[in-house]
TORMIDREN-441107 format. One line per field, with one value per residue: residue in one letter; y, z, x of N, C-alpha, C, O in turn. Coordinates in pm, whole numbers. Atoms other than C-alpha are relative to their C-alpha. Layout:
BEGIN
residuo A/...
n_py Y/...
n_pz Z/...
n_px X/...
ca_py Y/...
ca_pz Z/...
ca_px X/...
c_py Y/...
c_pz Z/...
c_px X/...
o_py Y/...
o_pz Z/...
o_px X/...
***
This chain:
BEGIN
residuo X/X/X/X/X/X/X/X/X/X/X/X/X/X/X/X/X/X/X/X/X/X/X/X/X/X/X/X/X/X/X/X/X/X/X/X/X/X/X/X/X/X/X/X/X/X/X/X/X/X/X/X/X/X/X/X/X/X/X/X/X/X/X/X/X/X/X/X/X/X/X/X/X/X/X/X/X/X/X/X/X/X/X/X/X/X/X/X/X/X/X/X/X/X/X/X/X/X
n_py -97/-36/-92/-89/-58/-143/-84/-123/-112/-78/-167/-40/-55/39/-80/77/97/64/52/55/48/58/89/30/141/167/69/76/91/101/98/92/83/105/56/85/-57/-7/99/-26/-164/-7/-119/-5/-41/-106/-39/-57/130/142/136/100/113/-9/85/-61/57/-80/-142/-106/32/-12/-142/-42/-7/-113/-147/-24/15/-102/-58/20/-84/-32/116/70/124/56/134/95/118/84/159/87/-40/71/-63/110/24/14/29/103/-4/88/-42/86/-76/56
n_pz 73/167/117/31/99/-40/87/-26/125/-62/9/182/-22/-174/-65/-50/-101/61/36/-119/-63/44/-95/-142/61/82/-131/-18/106/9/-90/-13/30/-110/-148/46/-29/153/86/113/35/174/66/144/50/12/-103/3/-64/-47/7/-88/-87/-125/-55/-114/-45/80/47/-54/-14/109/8/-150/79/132/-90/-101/149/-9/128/36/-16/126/149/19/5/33/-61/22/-44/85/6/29/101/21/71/6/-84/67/-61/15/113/-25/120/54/60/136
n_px -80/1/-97/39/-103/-23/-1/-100/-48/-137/9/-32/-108/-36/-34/-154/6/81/-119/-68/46/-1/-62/60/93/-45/-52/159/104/-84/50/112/-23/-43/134/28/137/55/-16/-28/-4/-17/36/-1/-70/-26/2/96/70/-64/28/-53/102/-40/36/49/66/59/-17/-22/-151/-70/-20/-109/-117/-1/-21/-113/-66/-43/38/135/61/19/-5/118/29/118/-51/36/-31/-36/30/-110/-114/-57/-121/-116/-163/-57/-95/83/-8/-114/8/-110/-132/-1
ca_py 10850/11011/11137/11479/11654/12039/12284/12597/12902/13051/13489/13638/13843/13730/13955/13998/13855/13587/13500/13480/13293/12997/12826/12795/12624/12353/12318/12282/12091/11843/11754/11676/11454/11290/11224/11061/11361/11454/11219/11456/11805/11923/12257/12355/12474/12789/12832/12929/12593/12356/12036/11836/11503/11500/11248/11349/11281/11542/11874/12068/11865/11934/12311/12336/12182/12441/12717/12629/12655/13020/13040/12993/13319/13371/13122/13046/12696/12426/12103/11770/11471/11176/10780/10728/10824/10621/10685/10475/10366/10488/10333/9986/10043/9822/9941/9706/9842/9636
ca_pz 9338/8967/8673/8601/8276/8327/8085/8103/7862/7877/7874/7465/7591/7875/8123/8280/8578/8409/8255/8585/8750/8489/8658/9016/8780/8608/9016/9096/8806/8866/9213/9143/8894/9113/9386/9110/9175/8772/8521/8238/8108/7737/7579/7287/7025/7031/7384/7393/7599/7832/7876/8225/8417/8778/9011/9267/9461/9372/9153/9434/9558/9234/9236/9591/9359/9088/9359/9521/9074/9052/8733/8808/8858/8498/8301/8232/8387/8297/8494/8388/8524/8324/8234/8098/7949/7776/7715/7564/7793/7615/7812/7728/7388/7244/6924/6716/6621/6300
ca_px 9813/9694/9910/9813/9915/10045/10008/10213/10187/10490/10503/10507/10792/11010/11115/11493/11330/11152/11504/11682/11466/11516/11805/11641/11316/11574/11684/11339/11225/11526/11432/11101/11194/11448/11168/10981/10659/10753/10751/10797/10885/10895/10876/10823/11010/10933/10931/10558/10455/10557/10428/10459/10321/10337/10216/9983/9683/9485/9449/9475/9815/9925/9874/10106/10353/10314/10334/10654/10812/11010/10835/10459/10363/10451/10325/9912/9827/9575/9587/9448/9389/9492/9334/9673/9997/10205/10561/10881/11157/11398/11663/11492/11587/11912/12093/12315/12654/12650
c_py -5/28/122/55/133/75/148/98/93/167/5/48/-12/99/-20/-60/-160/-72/-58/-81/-206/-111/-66/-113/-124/-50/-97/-140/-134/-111/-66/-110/-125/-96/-105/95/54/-85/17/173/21/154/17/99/155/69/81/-118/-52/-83/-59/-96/16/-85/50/-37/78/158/89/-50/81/172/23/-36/92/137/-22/-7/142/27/58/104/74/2/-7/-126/-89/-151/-96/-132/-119/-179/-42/43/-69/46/-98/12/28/-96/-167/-91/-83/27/-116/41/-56/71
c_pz -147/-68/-27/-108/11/-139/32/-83/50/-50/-184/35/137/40/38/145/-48/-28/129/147/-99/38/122/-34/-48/172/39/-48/9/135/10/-57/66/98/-75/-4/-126/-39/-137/-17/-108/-3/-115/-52/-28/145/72/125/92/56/168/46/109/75/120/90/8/-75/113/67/-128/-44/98/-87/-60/58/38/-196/-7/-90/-30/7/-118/-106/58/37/0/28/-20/50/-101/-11/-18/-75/16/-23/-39/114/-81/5/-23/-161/-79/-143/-50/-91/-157/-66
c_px -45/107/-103/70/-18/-2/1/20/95/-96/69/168/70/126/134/-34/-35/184/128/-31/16/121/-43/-124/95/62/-103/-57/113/25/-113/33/96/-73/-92/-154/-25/54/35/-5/67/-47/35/95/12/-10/-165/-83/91/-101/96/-126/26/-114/-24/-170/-137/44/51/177/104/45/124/83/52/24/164/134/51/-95/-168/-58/17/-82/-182/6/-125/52/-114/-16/-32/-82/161/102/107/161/99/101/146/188/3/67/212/-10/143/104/54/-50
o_py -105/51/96/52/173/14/210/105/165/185/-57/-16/28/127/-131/-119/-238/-152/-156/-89/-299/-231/-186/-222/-238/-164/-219/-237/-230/-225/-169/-206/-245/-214/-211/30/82/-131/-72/256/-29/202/-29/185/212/191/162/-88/-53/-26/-61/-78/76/-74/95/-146/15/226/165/31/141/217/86/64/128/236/80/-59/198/135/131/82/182/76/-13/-187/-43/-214/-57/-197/-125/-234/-134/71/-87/148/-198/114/-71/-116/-220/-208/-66/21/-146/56/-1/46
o_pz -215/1/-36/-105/20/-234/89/-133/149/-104/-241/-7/245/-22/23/206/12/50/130/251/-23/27/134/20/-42/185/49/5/-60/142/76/19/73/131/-16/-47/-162/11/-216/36/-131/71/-177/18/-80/149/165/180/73/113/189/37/113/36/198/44/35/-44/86/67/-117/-102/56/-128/-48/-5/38/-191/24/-70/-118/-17/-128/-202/178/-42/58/-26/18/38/-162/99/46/-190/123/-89/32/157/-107/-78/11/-194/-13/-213/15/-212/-225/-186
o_px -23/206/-223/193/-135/47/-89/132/102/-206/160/264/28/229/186/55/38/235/202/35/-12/92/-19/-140/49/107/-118/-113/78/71/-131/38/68/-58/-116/-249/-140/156/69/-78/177/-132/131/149/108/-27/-162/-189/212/-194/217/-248/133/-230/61/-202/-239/143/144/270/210/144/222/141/169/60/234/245/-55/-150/-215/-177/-39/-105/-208/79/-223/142/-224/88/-139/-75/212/70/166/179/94/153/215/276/109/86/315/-111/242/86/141/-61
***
C-alpha cells in the first residue's frame, strides 16, 4: 500500500448542481476517512483547490476511488504518488492550563 497525494481544481464558477452535490461528497469523503483509505482533505481558502492523501495500491486504484466522489466529474485531477508525508498528531499534542 502507497500514499498518493490528490489534487483537485475546483470549477471558477460553481454550478447549482455542483452545490448540491456537496453534502453527499462530505458523506463520501467521511467514510473514506473512517476506513482509513483518506488520510487527509484540505481546501483552500478560496475554494479554488483541494488537497487529499489516500492510501492505495496503485494510481489506477486510486482513480476508482475518485470516480465513485459526487464531485469528480467537476473538478481537474492530478494524482501523485508519494516517498512521504509527514503530518502532526495533533491529538498527541498536551497543553498546560497554567
Amino acid at each position: 500500500m502507497q500514499q498518493f497525494m490528490v489534487i483537485m481544481k475546483l470549477p471558477e464558477f460553481l454550478t447549482e448542481e455542483f452545490v448540491s452535490l456537496i453534502p453527499h461528497q462530505r458523506i463520501r469523503i467521511n467514510e473514506l476517512m473512517a476506513r482509513g483509505t483518506l488520510t487527509s482533505y484540505s481546501l483552500a481558502i478560496d475554494r479554488s483547490v483541494l488537497w487529499a492523501t489516500i492510501l492505495g495500491n496503485s494510481d489506477g486504484e486510486v482513480r476508482d476511488i475518485l470516480q465513485a466522489l459526487p464531485l469528480t466529474k467537476f473538478v481537474g485531477i492530478e494524482i501523485h504518488s508519494l516517498a512521504f508525508h509527514n503530518v502532526m498528531n495533533v491529538s498527541m499534542l498536551q497543553f498546560s492550563m497554567n
